[in-house]
N, C-alpha and C positions, 0 to 999 in steps of 0.2 A: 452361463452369464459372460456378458462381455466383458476382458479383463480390464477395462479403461471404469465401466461402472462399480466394479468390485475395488477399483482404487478409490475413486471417486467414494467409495461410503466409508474406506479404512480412514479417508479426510477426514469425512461426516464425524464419526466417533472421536479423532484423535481432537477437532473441535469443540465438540461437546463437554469433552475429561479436560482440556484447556481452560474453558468457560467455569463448567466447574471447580477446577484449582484457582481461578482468579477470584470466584465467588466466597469460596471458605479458606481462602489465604493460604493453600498447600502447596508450597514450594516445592516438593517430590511432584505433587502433579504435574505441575508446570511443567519441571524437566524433563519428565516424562514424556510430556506431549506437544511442546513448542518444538522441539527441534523435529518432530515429523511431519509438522504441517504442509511446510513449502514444499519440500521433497515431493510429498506424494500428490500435491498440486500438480507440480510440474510434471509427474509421471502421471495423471491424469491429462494434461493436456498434452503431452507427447504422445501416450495412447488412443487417444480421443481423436486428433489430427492423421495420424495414420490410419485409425479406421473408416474415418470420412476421404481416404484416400489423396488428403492433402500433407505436403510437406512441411512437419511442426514447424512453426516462425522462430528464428534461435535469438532474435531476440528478446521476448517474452520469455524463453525458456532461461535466457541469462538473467533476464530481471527480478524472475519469482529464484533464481538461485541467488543472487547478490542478496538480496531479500532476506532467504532460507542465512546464510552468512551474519547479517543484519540480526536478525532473530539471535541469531548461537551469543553473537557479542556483547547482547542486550542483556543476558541472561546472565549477567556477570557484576558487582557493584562498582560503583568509583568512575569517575570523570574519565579516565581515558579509556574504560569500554563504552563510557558513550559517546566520546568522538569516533571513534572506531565504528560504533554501529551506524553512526549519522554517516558518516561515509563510504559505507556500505550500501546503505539504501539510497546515499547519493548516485552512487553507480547504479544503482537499479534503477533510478527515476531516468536517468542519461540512457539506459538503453529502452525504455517506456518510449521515451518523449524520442530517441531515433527510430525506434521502429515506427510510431504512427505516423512522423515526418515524410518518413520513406514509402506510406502508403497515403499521404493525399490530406495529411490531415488540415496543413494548415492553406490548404485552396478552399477547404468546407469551412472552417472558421472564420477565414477574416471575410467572409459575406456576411448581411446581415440575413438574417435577426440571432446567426452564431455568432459573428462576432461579441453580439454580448456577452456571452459566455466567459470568453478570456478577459475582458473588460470587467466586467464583477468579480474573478476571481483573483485580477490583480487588485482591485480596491480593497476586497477581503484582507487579502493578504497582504497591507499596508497598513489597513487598519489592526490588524493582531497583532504585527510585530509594534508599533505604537504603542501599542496599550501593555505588548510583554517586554520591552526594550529596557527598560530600566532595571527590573529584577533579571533579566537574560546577561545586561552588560556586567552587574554584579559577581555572576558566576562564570564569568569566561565566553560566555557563551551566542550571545547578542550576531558578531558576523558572519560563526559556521550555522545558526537556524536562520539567517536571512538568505544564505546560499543553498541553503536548502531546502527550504520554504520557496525561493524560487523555482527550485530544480520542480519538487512535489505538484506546484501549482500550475506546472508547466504540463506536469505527465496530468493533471483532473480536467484544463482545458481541452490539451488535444484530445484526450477521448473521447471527449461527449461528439466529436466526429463519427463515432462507428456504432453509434445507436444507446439505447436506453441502458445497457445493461454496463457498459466501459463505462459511461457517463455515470451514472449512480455509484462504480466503482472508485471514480478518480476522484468524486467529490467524498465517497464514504472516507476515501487514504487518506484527506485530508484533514477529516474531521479526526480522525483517531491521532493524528499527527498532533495537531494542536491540541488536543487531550493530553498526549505527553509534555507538550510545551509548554502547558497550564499549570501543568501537576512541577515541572524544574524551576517553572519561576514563581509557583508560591500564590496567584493570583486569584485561583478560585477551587474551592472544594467543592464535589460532586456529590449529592445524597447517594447513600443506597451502596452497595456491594462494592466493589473497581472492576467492574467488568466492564465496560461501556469500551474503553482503549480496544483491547481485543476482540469484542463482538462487532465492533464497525472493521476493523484490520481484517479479520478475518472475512468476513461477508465482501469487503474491498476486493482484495486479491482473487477470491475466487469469481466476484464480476468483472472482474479486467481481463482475466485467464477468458471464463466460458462466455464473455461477450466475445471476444476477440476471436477461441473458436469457432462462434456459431455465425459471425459474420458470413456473409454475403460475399464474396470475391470476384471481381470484373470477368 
């Protein structure tokens, strides 16, 4: 077996036993399996890129590790691990949105019928912070999620440049984004388990990874 698919499934599981700890509330699970997610992403797609005899992209590899960062911070109570995490994954969105920059992104967006793309996702993203602004400004919080909420919506536009699979990726990041954004400023409650955050995060990052592998290259 190729050692890029034998990572690729130690993901598989380590997602599964995550999905499961968020379903029956088991915080050993959690810790258990959140902090090996991103890791073995990333060594997935380091492995993956070299055996297609392409050179991994290091910025992808920085962003799922800022990420991996992002995750370890998150994993922690109190206001200032979650600035810490939001700036973590801020820098992971800054190397998303330069690496697609640097490969063509925004010549394919601002054509139409892409251009729509960035255009609905800034209206999105105007409309959220609106409607979360008030309980955000409450907790501190209101201009580090609008700068990051830009940063995010920046990395869900450019991708939809490199096919189905980035694109479904950058809009899943966001949807799980503002899951959390939901859940800090009190605005709406979700039926059902809390898994919904982490089942789109995770599904996200691994479409932005193996889109971006299995792309097409000039």
């Amino acid at each position: 077996m190729r050692a890029d698919r034998l990572v690729l499934g130690l993901f598989g599981v380590a997602s599964v036993v995550n999905i499961l700890g968020a379903a029956i509330g088991s915080r050993p699970l959690d810790w258990a399996s959140k902090p090996l997610l991103l890791p073995l992403l990333a060594l997935w797609f380091y492995l993956n890129q070299r055996a297609r005899g392409v050179r991994p992209t290091t910025g992808i590899l920085a962003a799922l590790l800022f990420s991996w960062a992002g995750d370890v911070a998150l994993q922690f109570d109190g206001s200032t691990a979650f600035i810490i995490g939001m700036a973590l994954f801020g820098t992971a969105h800054v190397f998303y949105v330069t690496t697609f920059i640097r490969n063509g992104a925004l010549d394919r967006v601002r054509r139409l019928p892409m251009l729509l793309v960035p255009i609905g996702y800034a209206i999105f993203l105007v409309a959220a912070l609106t409607w979360l602004w008030p309980a955000l400004s409450e907790a501190g919080l209101a201009v580090p999620m609008a700068v990051y909420g830009t940063l995010l919506s920046s990395t869900a536009a450019l991708a939809s440049a490199f096919g189905w699979r980035t694109a479904l990726g950058g809009g899943l990041f966001l949807i799980s984004d503002l899951l959390i954004a939901v859940d800090v400023a009190d605005a709406f409650t979700i039926p059902g388990p809390p898994v919904w955050v982490m089942v789109t995060y995770i599904a996200a990052q691994f479409l932005l990874a193996s889109g971006w592998a299995g792309r097409r290259t000039p």
